[in-house]
Backbone as CSV, one residue per row, in Angstrom:
resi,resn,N_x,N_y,N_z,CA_x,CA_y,CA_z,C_x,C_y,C_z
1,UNK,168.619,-24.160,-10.573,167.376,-24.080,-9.820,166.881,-22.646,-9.817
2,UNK,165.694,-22.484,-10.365,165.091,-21.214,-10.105,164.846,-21.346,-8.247
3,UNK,163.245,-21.125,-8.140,162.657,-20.984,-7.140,163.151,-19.576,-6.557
4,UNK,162.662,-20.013,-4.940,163.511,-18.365,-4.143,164.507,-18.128,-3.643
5,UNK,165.000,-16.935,-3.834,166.489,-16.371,-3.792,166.064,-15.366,-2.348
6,UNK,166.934,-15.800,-1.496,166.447,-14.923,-0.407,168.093,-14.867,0.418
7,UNK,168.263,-13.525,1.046,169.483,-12.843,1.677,168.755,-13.352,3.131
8,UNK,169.243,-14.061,3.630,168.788,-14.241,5.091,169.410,-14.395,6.349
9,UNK,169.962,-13.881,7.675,170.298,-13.969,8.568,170.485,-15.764,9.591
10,UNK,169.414,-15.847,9.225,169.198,-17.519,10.532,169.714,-18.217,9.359
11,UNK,169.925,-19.827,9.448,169.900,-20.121,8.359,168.786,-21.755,9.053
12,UNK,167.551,-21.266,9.152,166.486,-21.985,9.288,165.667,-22.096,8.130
13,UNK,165.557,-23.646,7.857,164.313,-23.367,6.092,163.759,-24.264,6.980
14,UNK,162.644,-23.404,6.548,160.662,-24.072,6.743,160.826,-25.062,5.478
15,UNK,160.529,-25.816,5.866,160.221,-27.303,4.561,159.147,-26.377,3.325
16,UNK,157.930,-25.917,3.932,156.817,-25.495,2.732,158.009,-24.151,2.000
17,UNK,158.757,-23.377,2.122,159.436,-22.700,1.560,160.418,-23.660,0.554
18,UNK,160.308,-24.736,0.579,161.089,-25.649,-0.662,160.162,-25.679,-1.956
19,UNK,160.083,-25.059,-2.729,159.110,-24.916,-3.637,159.804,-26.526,-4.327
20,UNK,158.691,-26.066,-5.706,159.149,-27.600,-6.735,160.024,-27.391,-7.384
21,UNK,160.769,-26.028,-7.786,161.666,-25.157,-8.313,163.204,-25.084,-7.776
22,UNK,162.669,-25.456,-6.079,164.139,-25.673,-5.151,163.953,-24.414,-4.661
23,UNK,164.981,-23.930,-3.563,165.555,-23.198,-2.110,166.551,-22.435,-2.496
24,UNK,167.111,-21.400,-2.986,168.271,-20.938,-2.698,168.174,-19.667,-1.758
25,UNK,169.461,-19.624,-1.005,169.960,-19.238,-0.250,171.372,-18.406,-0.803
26,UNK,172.078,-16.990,-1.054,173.365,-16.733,-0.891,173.309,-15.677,0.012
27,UNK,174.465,-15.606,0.814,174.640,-14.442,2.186,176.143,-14.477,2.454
28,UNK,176.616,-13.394,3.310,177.960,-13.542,3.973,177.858,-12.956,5.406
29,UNK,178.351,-13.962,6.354,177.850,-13.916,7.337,179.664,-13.190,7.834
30,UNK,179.586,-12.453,8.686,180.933,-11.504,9.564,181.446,-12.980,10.040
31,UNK,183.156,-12.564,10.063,184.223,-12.713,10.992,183.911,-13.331,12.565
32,UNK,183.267,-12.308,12.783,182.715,-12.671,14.320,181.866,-13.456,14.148
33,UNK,180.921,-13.505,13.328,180.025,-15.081,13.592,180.486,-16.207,13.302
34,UNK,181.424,-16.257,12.310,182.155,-17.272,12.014,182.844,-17.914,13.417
35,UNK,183.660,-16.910,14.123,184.167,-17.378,15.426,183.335,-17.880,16.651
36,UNK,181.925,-16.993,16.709,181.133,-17.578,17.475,180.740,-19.189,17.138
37,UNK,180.753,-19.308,16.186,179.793,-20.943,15.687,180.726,-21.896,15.603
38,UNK,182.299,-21.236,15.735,183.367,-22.805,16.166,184.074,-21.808,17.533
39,UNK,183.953,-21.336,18.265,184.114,-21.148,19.779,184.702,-21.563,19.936
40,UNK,183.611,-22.713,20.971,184.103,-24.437,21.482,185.036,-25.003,20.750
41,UNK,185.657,-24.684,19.822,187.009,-25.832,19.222,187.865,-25.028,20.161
42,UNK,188.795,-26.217,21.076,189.728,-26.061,21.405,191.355,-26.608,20.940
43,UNK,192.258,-25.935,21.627,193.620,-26.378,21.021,193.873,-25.843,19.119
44,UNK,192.839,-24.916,18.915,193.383,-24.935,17.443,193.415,-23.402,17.184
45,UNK,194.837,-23.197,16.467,195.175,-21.820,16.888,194.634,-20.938,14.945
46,UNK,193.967,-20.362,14.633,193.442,-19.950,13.742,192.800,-18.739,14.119
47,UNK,192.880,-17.648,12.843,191.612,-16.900,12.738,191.256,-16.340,11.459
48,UNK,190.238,-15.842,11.264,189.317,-15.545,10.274,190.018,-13.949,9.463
49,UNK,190.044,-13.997,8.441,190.608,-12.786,7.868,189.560,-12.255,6.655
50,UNK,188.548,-13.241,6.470,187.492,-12.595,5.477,185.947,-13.128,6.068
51,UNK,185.112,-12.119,5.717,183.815,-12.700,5.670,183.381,-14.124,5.220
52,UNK,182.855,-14.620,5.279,182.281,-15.912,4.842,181.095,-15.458,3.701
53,UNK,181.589,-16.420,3.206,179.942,-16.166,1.813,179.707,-17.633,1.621
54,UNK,178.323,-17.976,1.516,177.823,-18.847,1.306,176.196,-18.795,0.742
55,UNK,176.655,-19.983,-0.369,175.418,-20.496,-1.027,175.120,-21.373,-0.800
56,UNK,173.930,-21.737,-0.707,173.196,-23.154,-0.591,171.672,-23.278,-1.464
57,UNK,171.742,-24.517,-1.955,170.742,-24.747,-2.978,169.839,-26.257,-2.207
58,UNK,168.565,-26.049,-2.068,167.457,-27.029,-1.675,166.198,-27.381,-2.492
59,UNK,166.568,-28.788,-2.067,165.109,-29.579,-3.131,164.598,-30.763,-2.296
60,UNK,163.704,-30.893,-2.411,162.834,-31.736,-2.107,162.933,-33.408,-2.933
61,UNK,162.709,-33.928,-2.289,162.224,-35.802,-2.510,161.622,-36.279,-2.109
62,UNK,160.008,-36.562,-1.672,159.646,-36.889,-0.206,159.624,-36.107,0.361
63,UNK,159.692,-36.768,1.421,160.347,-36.611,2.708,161.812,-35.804,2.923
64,UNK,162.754,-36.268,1.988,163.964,-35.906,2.131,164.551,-34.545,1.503
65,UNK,165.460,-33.650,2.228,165.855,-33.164,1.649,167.522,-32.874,0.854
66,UNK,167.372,-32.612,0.107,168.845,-33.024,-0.734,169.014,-30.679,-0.861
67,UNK,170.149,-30.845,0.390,170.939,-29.433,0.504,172.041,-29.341,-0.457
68,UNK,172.652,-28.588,-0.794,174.432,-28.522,-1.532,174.321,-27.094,-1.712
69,UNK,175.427,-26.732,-1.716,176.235,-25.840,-1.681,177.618,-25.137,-1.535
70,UNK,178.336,-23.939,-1.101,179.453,-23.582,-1.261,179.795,-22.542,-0.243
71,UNK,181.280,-23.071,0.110,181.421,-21.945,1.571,182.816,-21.089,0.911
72,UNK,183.132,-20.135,1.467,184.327,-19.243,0.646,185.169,-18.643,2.154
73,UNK,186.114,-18.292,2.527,186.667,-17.249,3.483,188.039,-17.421,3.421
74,UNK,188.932,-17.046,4.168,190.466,-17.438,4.496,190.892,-17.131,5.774
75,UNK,192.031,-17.681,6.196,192.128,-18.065,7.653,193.514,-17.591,7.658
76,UNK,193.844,-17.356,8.762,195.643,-17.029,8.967,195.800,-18.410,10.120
77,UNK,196.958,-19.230,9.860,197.048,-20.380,10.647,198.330,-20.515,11.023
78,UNK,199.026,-21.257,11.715,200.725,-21.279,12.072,201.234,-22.212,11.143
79,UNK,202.525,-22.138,10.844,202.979,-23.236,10.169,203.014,-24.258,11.068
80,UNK,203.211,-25.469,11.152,203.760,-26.717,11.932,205.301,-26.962,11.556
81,UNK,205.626,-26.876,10.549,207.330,-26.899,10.205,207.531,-25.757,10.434
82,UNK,207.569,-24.605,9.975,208.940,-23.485,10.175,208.211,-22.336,11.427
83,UNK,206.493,-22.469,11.838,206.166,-21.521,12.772,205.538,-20.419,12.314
84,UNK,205.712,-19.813,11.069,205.632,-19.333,10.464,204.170,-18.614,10.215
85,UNK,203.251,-17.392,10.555,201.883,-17.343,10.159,201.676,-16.570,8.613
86,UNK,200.544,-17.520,8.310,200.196,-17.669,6.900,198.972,-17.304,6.573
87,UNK,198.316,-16.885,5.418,196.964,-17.106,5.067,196.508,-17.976,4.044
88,UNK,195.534,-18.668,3.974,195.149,-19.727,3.371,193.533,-19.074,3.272
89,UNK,193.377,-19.574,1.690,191.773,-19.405,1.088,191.543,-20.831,1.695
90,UNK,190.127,-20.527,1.920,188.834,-21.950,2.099,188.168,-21.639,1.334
91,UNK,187.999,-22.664,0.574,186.957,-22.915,-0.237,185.973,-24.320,0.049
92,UNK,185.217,-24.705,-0.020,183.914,-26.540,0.252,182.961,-26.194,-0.702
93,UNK,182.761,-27.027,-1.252,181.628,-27.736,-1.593,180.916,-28.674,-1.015
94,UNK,179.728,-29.036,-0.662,179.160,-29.542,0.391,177.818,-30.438,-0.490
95,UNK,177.037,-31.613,-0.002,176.151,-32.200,-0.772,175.664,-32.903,1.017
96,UNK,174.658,-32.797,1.292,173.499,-33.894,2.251,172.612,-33.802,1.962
97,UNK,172.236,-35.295,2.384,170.924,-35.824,2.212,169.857,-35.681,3.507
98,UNK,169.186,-34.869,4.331,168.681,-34.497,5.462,167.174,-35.913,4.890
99,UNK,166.985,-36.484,6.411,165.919,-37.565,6.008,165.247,-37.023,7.850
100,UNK,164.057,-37.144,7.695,163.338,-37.109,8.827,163.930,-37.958,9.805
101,UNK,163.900,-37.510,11.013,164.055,-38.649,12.053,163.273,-38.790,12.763
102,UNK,162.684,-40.347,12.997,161.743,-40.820,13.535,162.566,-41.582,14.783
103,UNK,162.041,-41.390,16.227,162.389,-41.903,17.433,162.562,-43.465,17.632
104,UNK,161.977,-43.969,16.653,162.527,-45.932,16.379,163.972,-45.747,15.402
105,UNK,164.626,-44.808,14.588,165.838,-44.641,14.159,166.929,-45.179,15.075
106,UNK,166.649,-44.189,16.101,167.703,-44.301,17.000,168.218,-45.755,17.885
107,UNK,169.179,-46.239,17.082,169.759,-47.734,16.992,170.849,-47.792,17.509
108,UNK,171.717,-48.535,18.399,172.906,-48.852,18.975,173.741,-48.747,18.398
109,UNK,175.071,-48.737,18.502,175.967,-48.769,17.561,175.943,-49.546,16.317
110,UNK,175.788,-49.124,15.060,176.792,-50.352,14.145,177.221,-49.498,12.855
111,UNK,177.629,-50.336,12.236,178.591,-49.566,11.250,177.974,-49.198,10.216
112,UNK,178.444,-47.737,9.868,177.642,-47.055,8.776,178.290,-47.326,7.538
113,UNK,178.152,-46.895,6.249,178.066,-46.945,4.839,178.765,-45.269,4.616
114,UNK,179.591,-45.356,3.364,180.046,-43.771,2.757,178.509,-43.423,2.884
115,UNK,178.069,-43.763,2.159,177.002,-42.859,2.213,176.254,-42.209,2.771
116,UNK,175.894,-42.809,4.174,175.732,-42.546,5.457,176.539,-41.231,5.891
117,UNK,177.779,-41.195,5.398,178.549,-39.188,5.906,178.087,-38.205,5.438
118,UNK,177.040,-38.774,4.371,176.937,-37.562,3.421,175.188,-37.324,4.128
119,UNK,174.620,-37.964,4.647,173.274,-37.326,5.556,173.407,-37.421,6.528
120,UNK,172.244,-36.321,7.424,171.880,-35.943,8.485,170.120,-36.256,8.476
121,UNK,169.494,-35.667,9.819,168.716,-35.898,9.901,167.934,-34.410,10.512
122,UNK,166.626,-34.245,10.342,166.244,-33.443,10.983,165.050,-33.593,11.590
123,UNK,164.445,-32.795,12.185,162.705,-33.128,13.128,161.846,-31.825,12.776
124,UNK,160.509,-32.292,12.815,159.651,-30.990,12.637,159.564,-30.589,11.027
125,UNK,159.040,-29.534,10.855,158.770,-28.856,9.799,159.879,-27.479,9.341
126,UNK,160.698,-28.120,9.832,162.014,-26.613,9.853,163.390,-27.615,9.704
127,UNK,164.362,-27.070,8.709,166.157,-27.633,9.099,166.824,-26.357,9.087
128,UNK,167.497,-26.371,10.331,169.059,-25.723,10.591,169.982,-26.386,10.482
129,UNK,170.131,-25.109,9.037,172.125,-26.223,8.288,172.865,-25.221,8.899
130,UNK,172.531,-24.944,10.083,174.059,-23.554,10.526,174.892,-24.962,11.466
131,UNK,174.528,-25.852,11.854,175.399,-27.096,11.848,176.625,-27.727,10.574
132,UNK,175.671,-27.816,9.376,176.283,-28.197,8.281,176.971,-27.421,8.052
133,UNK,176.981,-26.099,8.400,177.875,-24.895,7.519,179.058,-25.031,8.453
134,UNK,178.908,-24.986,9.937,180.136,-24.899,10.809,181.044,-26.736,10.307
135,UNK,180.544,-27.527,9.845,181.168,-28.752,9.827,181.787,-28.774,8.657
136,UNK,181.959,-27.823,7.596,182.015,-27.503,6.432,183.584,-26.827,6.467
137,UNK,183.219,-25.412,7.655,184.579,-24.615,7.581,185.540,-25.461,8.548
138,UNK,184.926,-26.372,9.494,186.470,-27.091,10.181,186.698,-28.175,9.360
139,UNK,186.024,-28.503,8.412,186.434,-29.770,8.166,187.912,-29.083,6.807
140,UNK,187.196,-28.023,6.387,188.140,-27.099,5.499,189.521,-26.505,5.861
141,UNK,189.304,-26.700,7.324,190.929,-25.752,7.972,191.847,-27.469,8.197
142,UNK,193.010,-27.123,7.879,193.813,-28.383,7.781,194.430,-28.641,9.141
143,UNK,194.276,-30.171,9.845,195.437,-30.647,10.665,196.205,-29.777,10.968
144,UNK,197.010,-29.832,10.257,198.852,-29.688,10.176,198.985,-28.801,8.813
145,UNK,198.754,-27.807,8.894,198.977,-26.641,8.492,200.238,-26.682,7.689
146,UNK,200.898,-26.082,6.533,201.421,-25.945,5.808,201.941,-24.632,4.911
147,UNK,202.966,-23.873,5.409,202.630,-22.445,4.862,203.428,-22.679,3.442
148,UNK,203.663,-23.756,2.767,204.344,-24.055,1.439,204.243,-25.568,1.675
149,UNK,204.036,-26.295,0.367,204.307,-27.885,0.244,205.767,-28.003,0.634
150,UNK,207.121,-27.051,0.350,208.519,-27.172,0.586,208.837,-26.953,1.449
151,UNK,208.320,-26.224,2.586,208.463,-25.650,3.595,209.735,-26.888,4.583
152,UNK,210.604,-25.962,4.704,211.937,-26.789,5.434,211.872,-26.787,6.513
153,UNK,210.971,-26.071,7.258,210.916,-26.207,8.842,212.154,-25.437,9.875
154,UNK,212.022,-25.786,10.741,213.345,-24.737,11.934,214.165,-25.613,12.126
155,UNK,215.516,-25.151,12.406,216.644,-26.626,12.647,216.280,-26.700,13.952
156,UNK,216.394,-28.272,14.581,216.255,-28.299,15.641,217.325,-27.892,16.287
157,UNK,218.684,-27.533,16.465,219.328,-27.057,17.188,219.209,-26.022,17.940
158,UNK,219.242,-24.973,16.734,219.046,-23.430,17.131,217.932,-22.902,16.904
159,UNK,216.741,-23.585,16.178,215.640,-22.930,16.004,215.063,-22.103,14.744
160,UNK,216.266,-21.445,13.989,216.759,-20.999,12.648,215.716,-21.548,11.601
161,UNK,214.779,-20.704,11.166,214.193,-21.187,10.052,214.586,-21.347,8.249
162,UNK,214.494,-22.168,8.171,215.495,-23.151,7.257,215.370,-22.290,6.338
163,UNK,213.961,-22.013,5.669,213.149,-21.481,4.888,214.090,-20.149,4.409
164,UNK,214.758,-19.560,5.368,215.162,-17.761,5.013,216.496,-17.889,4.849
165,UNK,217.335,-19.545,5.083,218.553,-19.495,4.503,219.026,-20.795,5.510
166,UNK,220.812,-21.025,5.580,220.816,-22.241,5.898,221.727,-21.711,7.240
167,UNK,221.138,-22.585,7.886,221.552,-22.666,9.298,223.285,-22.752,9.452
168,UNK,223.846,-22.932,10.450,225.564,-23.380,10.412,225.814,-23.989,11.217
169,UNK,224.093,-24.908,11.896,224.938,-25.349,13.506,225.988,-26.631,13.303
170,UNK,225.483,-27.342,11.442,226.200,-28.790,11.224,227.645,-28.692,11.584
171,UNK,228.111,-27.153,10.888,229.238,-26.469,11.119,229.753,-26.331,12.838
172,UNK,229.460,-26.325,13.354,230.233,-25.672,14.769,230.129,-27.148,15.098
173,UNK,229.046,-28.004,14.988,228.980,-29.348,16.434,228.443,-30.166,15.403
174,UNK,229.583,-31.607,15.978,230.097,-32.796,15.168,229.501,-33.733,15.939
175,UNK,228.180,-34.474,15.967,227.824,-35.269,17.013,228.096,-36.243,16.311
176,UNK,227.668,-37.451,17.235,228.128,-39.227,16.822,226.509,-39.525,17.192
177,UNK,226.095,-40.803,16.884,225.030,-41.356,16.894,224.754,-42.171,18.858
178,UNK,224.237,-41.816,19.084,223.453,-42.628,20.618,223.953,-44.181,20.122
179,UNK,223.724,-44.502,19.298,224.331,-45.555,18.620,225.774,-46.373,18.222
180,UNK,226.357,-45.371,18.505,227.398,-45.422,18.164,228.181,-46.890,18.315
181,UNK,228.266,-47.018,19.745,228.931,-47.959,20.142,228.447,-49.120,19.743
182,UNK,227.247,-49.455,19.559,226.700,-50.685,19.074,227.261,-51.374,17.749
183,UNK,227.931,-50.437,16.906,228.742,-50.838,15.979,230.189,-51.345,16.741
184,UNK,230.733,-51.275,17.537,231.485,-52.247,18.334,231.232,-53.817,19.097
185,UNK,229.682,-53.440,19.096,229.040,-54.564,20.322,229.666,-56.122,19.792
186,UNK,230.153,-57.130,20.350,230.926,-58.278,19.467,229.092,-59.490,19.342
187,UNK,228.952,-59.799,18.409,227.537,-60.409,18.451,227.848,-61.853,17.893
188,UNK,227.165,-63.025,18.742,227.544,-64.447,18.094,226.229,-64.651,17.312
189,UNK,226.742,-65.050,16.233,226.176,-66.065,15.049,225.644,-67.397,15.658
């Protein structure tokens, strides 16, 4: 897509700025804004270790607009097996379909279509994808974190992360199963 290439702060596009050529957009927005625009996530222990850069490319259909683009940064996160803090690249690729919304849209529950995840909607003569962009980097930071696919985790005994060598608690304490006795229990046929 040719069209205009513009460094911009908000990330508000005026619809008439969609030429026939298409929208682009590349910028890198700070650390700190990144944290401001997922705040509100609670319970999730992360933070930001690079700028964010992002491109986004816009075209017109109609009415509709068809956004895509690309988000970049890396995060330091905890392990979930061994505890461990890590850094991890983010990378997304991103594709919506933005369709006007008209006030008869708005319908009761029922069940949507794949296709349906991949648009949004917007109002007026203006879209703010600084929504799309924040749904982009959480959807990019993982669950359950992983600082290696092998990652052995801490023994539960002593806590000892597996990862830096092998524990010895198998060694000192010989347990039996909670179970145990049930292999005695006399059972009729």
């Amino acid at each position: 897509m040719s069209g205009t290439v513009k460094d911009q702060s908000e990330f508000t596009i005026r619809l008439d700025e969609i030429e026939e050529a298409g929208y682009r957009l590349a910028c890198s927005k700070s650390k700190a804004w990144i944290s401001e625009i997922v705040s509100d996530v609670k319970d999730i222990s992360f933070s930001f270790i690079d700028d964010l850069i992002i491109q986004v490319e816009c075209s017109k259909s109609g009415k509709s607009i068809m956004v895509s683009g690309m988000i970049a940064t890396a995060v330091t996160l905890r392990c979930v097996r061994c505890l461990d803090e890590f850094s991890l690249p983010l990378r997304a690729t991103f594709h919506y379909t933005l369709s006007p919304l008209h006030k008869k849209e708005l319908l009761p529950e029922m069940e949507i279509s794949k296709e349906d995840l991949d648009g949004a909607y917007y109002q007026g003569d203006s879209v703010d994808i600084t929504p799309l962009i924040r749904e982009q980097i959480l959807l990019s930071i993982p669950l359950y974190p992983h600082c290696q696919e092998s990652c052995k985790g801490i023994c539960p005994r002593c806590g000892a992360n597996l990862n830096q060598g092998v524990c010895h608690c198998d060694e000192k304490v010989v347990t039996t199963s909670k179970f145990e006795k049930l292999k005695k229990f006399p059972f009729k046929h």
